[in-house]
C-alpha positions as CSV (number, residue, x, y, z in Angstrom):
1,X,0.0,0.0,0.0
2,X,1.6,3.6,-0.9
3,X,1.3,6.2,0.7
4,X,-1.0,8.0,-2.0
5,X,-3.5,4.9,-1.0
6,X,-3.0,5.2,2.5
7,X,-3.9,8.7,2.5
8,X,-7.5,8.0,0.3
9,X,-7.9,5.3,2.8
10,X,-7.3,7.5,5.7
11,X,-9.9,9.8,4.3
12,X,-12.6,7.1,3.6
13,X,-12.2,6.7,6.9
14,X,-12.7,10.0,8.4
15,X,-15.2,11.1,5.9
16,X,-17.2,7.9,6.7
17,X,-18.1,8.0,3.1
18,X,-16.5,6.7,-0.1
19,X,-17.6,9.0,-2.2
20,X,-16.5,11.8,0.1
21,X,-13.1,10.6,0.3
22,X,-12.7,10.0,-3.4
23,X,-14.1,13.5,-4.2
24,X,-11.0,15.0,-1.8
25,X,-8.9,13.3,-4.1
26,X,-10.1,13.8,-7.3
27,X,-10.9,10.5,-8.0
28,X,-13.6,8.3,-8.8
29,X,-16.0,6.2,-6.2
30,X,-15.2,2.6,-8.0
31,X,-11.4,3.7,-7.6
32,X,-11.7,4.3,-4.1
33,X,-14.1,1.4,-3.1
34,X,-11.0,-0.8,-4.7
35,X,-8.2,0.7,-2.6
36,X,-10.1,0.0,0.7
37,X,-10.8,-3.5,-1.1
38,X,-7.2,-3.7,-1.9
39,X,-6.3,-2.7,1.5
40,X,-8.9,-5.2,3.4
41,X,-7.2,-8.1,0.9
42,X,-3.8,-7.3,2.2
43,X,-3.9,-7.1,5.7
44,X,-7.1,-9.2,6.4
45,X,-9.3,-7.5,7.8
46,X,-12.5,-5.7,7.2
47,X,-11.7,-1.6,7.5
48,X,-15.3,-0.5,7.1
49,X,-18.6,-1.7,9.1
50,X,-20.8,-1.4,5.4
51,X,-24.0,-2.1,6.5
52,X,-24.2,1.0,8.6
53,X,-25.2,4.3,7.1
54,X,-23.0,6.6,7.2
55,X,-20.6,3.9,7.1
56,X,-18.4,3.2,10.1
57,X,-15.0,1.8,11.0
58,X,-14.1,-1.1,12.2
59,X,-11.5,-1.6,15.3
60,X,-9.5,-2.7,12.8
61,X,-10.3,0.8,10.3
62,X,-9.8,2.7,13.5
63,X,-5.7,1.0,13.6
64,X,-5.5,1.6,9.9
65,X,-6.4,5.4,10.2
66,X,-4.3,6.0,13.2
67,X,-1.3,4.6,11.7
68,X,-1.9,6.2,8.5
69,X,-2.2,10.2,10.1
70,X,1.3,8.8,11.6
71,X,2.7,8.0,8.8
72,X,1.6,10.6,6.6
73,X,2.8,13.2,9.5
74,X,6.1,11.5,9.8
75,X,6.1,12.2,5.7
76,X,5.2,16.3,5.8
77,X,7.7,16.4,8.6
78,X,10.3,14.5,6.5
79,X,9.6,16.9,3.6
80,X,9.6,19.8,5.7
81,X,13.5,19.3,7.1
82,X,14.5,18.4,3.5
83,X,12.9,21.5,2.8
84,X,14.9,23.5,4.8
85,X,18.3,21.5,4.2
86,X,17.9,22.6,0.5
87,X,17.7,25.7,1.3
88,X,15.0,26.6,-1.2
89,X,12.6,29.6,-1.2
90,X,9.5,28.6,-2.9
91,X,7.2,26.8,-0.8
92,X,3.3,26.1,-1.1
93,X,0.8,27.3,1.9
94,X,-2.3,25.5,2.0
95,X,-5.0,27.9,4.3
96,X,-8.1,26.8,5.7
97,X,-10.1,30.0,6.8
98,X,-13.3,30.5,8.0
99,X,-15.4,33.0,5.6
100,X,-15.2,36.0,7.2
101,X,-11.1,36.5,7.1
102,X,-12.6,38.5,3.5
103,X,-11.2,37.6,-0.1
104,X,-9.8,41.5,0.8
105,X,-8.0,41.0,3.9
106,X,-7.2,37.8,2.3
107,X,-5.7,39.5,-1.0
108,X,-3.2,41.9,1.2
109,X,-1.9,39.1,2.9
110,X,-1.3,37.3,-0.3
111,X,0.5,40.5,-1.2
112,X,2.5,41.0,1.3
113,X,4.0,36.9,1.8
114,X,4.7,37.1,-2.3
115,X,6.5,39.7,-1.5
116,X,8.9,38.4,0.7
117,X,8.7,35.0,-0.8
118,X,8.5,35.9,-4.5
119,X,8.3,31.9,-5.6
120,X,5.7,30.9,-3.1
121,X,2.3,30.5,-3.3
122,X,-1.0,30.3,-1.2
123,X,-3.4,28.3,-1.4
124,X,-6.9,29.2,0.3
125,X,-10.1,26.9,1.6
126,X,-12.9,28.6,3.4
127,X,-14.8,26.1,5.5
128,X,-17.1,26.5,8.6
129,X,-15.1,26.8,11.8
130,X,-15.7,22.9,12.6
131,X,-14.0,22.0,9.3
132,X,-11.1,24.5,9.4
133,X,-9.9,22.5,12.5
134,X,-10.4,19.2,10.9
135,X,-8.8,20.2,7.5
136,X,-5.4,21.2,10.1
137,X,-5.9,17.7,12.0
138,X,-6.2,15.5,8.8
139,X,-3.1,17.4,6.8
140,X,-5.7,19.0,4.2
141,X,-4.2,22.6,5.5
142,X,-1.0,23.7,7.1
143,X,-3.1,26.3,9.1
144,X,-6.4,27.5,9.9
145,X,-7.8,30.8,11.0
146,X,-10.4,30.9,13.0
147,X,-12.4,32.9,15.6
148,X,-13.2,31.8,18.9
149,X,-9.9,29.5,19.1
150,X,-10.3,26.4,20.9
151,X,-6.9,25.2,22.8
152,X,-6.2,21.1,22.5
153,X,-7.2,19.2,19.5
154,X,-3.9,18.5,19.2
155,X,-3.1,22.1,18.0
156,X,-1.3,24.8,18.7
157,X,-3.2,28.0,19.0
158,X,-1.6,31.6,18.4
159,X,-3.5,35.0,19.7
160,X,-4.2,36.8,16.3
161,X,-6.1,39.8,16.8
162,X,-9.4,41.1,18.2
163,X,-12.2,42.9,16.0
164,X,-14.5,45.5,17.3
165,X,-18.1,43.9,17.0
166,X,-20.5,46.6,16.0
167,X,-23.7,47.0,15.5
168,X,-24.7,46.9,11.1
169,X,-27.9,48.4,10.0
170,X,-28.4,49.4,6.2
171,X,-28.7,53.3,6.2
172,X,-32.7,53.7,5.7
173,X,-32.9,52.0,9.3
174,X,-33.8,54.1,12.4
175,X,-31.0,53.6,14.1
176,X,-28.3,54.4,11.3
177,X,-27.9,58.1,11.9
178,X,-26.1,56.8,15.6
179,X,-22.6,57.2,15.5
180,X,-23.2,54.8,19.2
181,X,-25.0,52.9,20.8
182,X,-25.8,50.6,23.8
183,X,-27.3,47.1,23.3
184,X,-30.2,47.7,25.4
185,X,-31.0,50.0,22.5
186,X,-31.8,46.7,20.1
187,X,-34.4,45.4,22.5
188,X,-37.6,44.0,20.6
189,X,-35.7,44.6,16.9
190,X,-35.4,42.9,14.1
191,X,-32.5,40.8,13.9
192,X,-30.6,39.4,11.7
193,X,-28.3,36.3,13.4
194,X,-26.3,33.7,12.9
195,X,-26.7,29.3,12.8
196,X,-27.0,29.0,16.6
197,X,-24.2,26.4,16.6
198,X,-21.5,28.9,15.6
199,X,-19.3,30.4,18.7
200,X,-20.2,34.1,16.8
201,X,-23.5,33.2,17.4
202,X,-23.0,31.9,21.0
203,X,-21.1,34.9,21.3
204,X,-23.8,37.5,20.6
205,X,-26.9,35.7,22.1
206,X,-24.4,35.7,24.9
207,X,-24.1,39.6,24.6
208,X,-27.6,40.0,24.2
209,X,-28.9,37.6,27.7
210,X,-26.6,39.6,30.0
211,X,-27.8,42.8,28.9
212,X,-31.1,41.7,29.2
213,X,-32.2,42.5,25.0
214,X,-34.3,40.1,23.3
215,X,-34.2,40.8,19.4
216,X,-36.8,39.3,16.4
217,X,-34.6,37.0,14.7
218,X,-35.8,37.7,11.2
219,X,-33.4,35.6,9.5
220,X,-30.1,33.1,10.4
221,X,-27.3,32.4,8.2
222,X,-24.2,30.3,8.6
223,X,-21.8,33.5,7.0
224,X,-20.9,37.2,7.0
225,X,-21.5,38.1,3.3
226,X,-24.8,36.4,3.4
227,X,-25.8,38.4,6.6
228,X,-25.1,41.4,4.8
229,X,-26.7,40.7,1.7
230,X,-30.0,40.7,4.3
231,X,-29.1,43.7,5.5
232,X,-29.2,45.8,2.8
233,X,-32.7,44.5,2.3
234,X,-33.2,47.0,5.4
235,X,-35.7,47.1,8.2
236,X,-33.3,44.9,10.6
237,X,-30.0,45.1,12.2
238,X,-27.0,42.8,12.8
239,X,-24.3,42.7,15.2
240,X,-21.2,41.8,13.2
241,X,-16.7,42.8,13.0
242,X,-16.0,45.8,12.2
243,X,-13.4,45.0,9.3
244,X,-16.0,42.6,7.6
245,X,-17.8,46.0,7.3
246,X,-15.3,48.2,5.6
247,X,-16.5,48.2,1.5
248,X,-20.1,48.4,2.5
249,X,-19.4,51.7,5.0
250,X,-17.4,52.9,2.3
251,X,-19.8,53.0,-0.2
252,X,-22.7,53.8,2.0
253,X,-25.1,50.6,1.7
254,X,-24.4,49.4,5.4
255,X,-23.8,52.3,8.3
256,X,-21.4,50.4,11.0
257,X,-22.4,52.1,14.9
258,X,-20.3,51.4,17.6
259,X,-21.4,49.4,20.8
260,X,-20.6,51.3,23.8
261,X,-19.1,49.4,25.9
262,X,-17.5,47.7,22.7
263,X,-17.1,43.8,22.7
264,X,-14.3,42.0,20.5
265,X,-14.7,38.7,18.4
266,X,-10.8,37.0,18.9
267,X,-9.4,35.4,16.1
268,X,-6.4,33.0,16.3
269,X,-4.0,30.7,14.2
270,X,-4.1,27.1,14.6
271,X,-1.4,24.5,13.1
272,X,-0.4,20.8,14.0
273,X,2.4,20.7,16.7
274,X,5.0,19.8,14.4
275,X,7.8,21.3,12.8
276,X,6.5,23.7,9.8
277,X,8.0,24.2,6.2
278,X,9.8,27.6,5.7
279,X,7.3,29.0,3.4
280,X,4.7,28.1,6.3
281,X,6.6,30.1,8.7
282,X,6.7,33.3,6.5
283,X,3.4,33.1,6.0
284,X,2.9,33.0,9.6
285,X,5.3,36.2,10.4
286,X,2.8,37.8,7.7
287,X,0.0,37.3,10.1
288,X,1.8,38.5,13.3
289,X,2.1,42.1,11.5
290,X,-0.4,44.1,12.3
291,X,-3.6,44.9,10.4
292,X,-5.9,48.1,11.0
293,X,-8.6,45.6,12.6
């Protein structure tokens, strides 16, 4: 088994789907129903539980997939080091990002690791905040950036920054000619949230319980853009970061008003505890610099 069939296996695995796993590598369900196949002939053993929906592993699958995120570590670390004994400056970042670290903050960060790594290049995912920490666990990204960090996992977890949250209304609404505001102010309004199982969301209803505010949840989505497409709509409000904010102040379709006292939404870095390649790490100095958020 080599180690480009381990790593489909691996995924089978995880994904608890066949065609899942075959579509993160590009290749066909019949081709990846034969290398578990392949894999169950050579050592066996029966890797998948099949009758089960989604499918499940066996304590045997459960070995398999253990030794295989060992293996293929041991193989990016091994890389890595050769990496750095070459000498070489180009080097490929792969970033898993949740949606609202913008294509524009996204672009000047681009910009600035091309520039002092000419030959590199970035490579970018966005995922919901569950999947930006499983893309970093299964090897699918060197790093994630996410908000709300959560410590263990098997990660470590760097501080990045902390956004302003504000309160977003489009100009038309009532409250739009505030330059402030306190969140008693949104009591009884119409609101537009966030899926209740993301930590923004938690954050915010959070926010909302200790000051005593119950809003009119008119509408919940699971990212930024798609809360301010809603927005503009008009007739609600949103609490949301200040930076995601910046294009639609700018050109006057959303008025941004500051919550008084303000609360921050953290963001942080995650990466396996392992050594990095250079082009990670100078990707990683990029995001110490500091931004205007």
């Amino acid at each position: 088994m080599d180690l480009e069939h381990l790593s489909l296996i691996k995924d089978v695995i995880s994904r608890r789907s066949i065609s899942r796993g075959a579509s993160d590598h590009g290749v066909t369900q019949s081709a990846a129903s034969q290398a578990v196949q392949e894999a169950e002939r050579a050592l066996g053993v029966r890797l998948l539980d099949r009758s089960r929906r989604p499918l499940q592993a066996t304590a045997a699958g459960r070995l398999v997939h253990d030794f295989a995120v060992d293996v293929l570590d041991r193989q990016r670390r091994l890389l890595a080091e050769l990496d750095d004994l070459r000498d070489e400056p180009a080097g490929v970042v792969r970033v898993a990002s949740i949606y609202s670290v913008g294509l524009s903050e996204m672009s000047r960060l681009e910009t600035e690791f091309l520039r002092r790594l000419p030959q590199g290049r970035l490579e970018v995912d966005y995922r919901r905040p569950e999947m930006v920490y499983s893309a970093v666990l299964e090897g699918k990204a060197d790093l994630g950036l996410v908000s709300y960090p959560e410590s263990g996992r098997g990660l470590t977890v760097v501080a990045w920054r902390h956004e302003p949250l504000v309160v977003a209304a489009a100009p038309s609404h009532r409250l739009a000619r505030l330059s402030r505001i306190r969140l008693t102010s949104l009591d009884q309004e119409e609101f537009i949230g966030f899926d209740a199982d993301l930590p923004i969301s938690r954050h915010i209803a959070r926010l909302l319980r200790e000051a005593g505010v119950r809003v009119r949840f008119r509408m919940r989505f699971d990212n930024i853009p798609a809360v301010k497409e809603a927005l503009q709509l008009g007739g609600a409000v949103a609490i949301l970061p200040a930076p995601m904010l910046r294009a639609e102040t700018a050109d006057g379709r959303l008025r941004a008003i500051r919550l008084v006292p303000t609360p921050r939404r953290p963001l942080g870095i995650v990466h396996p505890k392992r050594p990095v390649t250079k082009a990670v790490r100078v990707f990683l100095d990029v995001l110490a610099k500091p931004s205007r958020a």
